[in-house]
N, C-alpha and C positions, 0 to 999 in steps of 0.2 A: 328562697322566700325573703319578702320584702322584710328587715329588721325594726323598722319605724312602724307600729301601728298606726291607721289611718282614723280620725276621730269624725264620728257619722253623731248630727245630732237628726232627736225624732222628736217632732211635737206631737201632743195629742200619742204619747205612746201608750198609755193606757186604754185606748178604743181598739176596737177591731181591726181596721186598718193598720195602725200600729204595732197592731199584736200579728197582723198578718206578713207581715213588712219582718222585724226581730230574727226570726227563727232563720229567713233565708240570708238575711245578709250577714250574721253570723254563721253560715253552713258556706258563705262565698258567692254566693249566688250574681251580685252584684259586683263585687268590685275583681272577683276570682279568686282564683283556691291558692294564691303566691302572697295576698295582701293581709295583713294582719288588721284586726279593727277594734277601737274601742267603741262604745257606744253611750252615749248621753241622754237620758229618756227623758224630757219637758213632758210636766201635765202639772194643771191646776191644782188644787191640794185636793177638791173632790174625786179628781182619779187616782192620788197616788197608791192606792192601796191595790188598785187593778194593776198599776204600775210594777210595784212591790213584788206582785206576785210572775209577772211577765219574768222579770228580772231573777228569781229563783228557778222558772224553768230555763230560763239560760244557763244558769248554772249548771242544771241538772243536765244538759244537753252535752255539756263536755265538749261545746264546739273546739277544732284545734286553730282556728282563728281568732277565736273572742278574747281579746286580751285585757278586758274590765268592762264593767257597765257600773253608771252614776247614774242615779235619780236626782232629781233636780225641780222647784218651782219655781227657781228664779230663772230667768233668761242668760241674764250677765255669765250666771256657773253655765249653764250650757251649751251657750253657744265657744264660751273660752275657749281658744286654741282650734275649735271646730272648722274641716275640710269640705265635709259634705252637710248640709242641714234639709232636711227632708219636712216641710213643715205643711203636715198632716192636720191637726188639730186646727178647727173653725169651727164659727158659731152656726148651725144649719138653720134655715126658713122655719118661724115656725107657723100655727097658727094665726092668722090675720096679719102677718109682718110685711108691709110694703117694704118693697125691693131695697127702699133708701133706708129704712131700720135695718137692713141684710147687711149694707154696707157700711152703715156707724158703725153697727155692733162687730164686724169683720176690723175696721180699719183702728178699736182699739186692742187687738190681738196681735195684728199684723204690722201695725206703726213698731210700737215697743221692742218688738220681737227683729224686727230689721233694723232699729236702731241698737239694738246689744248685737248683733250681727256687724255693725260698722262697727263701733268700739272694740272690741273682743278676738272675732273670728280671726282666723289663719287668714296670711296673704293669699293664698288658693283658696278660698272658702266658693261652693257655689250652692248654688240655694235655688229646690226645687220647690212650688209652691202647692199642695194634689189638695188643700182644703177649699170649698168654693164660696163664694166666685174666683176660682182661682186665679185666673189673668187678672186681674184688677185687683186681688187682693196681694198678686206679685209685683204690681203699677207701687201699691202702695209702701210693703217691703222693703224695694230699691230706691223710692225715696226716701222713707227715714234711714237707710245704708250708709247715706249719701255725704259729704262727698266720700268716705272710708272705703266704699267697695265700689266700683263700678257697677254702673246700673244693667249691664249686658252680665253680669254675673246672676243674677237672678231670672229664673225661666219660671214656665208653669205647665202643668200638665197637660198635652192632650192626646198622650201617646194612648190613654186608654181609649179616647175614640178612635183613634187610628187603629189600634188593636181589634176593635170593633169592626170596625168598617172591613179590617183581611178579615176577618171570622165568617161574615155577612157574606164576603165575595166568594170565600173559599168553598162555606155551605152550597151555593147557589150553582157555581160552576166542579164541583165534585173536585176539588183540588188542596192538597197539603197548604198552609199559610205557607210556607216558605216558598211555593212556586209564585207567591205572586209580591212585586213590589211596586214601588214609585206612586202608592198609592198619598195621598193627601188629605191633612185637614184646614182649611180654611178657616179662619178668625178667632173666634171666642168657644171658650167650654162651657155651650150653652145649647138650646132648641135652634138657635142663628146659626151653627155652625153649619161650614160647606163639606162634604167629604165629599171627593171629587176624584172620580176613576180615571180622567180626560190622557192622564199622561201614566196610567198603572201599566205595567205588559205581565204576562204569564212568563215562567220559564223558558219556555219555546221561544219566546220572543212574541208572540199572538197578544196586540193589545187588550187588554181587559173589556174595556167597551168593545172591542169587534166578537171578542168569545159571547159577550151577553149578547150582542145582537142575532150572533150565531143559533144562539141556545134560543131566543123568545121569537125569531124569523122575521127580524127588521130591527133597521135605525129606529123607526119611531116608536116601535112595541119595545125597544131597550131605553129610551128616553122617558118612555111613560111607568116605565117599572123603576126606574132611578128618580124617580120625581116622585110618585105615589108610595113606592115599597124601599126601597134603600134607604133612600135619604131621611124620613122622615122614623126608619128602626133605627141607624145611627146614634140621630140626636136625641131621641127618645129612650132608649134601650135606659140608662138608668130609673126610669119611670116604671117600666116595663116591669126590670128586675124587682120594685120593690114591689109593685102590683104581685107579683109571682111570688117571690120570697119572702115578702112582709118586712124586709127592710136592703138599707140600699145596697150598691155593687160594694163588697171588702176584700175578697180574693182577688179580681181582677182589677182593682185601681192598685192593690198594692206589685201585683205582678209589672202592672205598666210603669208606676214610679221604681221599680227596679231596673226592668229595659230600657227607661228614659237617661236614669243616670250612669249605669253601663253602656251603653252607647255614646254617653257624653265624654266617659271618663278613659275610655277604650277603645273606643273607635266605631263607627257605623262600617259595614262591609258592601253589602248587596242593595245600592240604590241611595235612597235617601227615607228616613223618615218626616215626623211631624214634632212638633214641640213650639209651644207658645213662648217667645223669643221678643225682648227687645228692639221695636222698630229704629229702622234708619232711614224709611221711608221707600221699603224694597214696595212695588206691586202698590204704590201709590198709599199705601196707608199712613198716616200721620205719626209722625218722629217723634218714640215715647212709648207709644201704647206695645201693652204687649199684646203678641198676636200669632196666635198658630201657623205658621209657614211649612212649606219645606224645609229640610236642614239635614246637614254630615258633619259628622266631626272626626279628626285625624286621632284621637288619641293622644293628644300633645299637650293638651293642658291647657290650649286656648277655647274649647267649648265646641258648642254646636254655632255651624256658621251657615250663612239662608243660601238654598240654589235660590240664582236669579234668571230671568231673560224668561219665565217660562209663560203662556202665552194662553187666556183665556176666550171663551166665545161668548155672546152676548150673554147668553142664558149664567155660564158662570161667573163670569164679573158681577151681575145682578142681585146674585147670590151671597156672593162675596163681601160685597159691600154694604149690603144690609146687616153682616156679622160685626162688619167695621165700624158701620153708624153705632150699633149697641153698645161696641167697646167704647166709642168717644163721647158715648152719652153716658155711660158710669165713669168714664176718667173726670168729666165734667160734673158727675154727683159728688163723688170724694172730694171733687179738688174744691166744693163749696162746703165741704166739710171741715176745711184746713189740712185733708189726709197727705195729700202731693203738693 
């Protein structure tokens, strides 16, 4: 077993999400059952007492990996020394709020919070962003980081619609998640988002699109059921769930910000997954924005890195790029904000 605990901070760890998050990556879920972890709980002073009590059932868990939990409302203490920072806690839509109040009220959470992240964190610090708008509230982040951390250090989530998206496929074609990979999300963690089967294959090696064509008895009856039924549960399923549930996804975005950074920190195995990533201007998108790609990582400590070369048809570049325009049109809200 690793002798150095690893220090995880969590924002918003007094919400659901946070509370959902705690229990497994102290049980190792994340980082594996050899790493030892402290943990750092960030919440406003209205959650500390959800907080307070998060932190007692830690204790009471006995995990043999939890080697301390701090409470904390300053940033500066939490983020100190911090490896991983998991930052859950955002301000949600409320009542009558245009998009641009979404993003004021986002970018004085997120400014602050990644500028104590550049002063503070560890020189390995990476920083996932799962509160939303979360690509753009990860745009804003890694600029107040800046220059202290590099701006490819900070990602954003969008492993949960990928998670979504094998769930969606795996229902449909009667198969385990794990038989299917290379599946994709395209752009923003939004209703614009692309989840795009074009390059997925089964197990067997049977592309994903040729089994659904299989299964509905044609290219164009598997085209009109990815256009009408797929794509539009994807991007909607958190709508969906809160329709159903009476409030939004907390199990499942916390499972996905698990897989996302376990994968980052450990390695991807079988394919590639998704994760919104720091452009370089892969697949033509503009240098900066962050943006849902493809991506593998070796387990090395240098992150998730984009597959490139891979090769879209009219219909999904179409697609794609309407994800793109959305993202450069909130980098272009903030950045009239003085966020970026």
């Amino acid at each position: 077993m690793v002798s150095e605990p690893t220090t995880i901070t969590i924002t918003g760890a007094g919400g659901q999400i946070g509370y959902a998050l705690l229990f497994r990556i102290a049980a190792g879920d994340m980082l594996g059952a050899d790493r030892p972890v402290r943990l750092r709980l960030l919440e406003i002073p209205q959650g500390m007492r959800a907080a307070e009590g998060a932190a007692l059932e830690l204790q009471d868990g006995a995990f043999p990996l939890l080697r301390g939990v701090e409470l904390t409302d300053d940033p500066r203490i939490a983020f100190d020394g911090t490896s991983i920072a998991l930052l859950v806690g955002a301000r949600p839509r409320g009542p009558g709020m245009e998009r641009g109040d979404l993003l004021a009220a986002n970018a004085g959470i997120f400014g602050p919070q990644g500028a104590a992240i550049g002063a503070v964190a560890a020189d390995d610090v990476r920083a996932v962003v799962v509160g939303n708008p979360a690509n753009t509230n990860a745009l804003i982040a890694a600029a107040s980081a800046a220059p202290d951390v590099p701006a490819e250090r900070f990602t954003a989530l969008t492993r949960l619609d990928h998670n979504r998206a094998v769930g969606q496929l795996a229902a449909f074609l009667d198969v385990a998640p794990d038989e299917i990979a290379d599946v994709i999300i395209w752009g923003n963690h939004s209703a614009t988002q692309f989840p795009d089967v074009a390059h997925a294959v089964l197990s067997d090696g049977m592309p994903v699109a040729e089994a659904i064509a299989e299964r509905l008895g044609g290219r164009d009856a598997a085209t009109t059921w990815l256009d009408e039924v797929f794509l539009p549960r994807v991007a909607k399923r958190g709508a969906e769930i809160i329709e159903v549930r009476g409030s939004s996804s907390v199990a499942s975005a916390a499972n996905a910000a698990i897989d996302h950074v376990r994968d980052e920190q450990l390695g991807t195995h079988r394919g590639w997954t998704s994760a919104a990533v720091v452009s370089h201007g892969e697949y033509g998108v503009p240098e900066g924005l962050v943006c849902s790609l493809p991506v593998v990582s070796r387990g090395d400590g240098a992150g998730y890195r984009v597959i490139e070369g891979l090769e879209f048809d009219a219909r999904g570049r179409r697609l794609f790029d309407a994800s793109v325009a959305e993202l450069a049109a909130e980098r272009d809200a903030v950045r009239e904000l003085g966020a970026v």
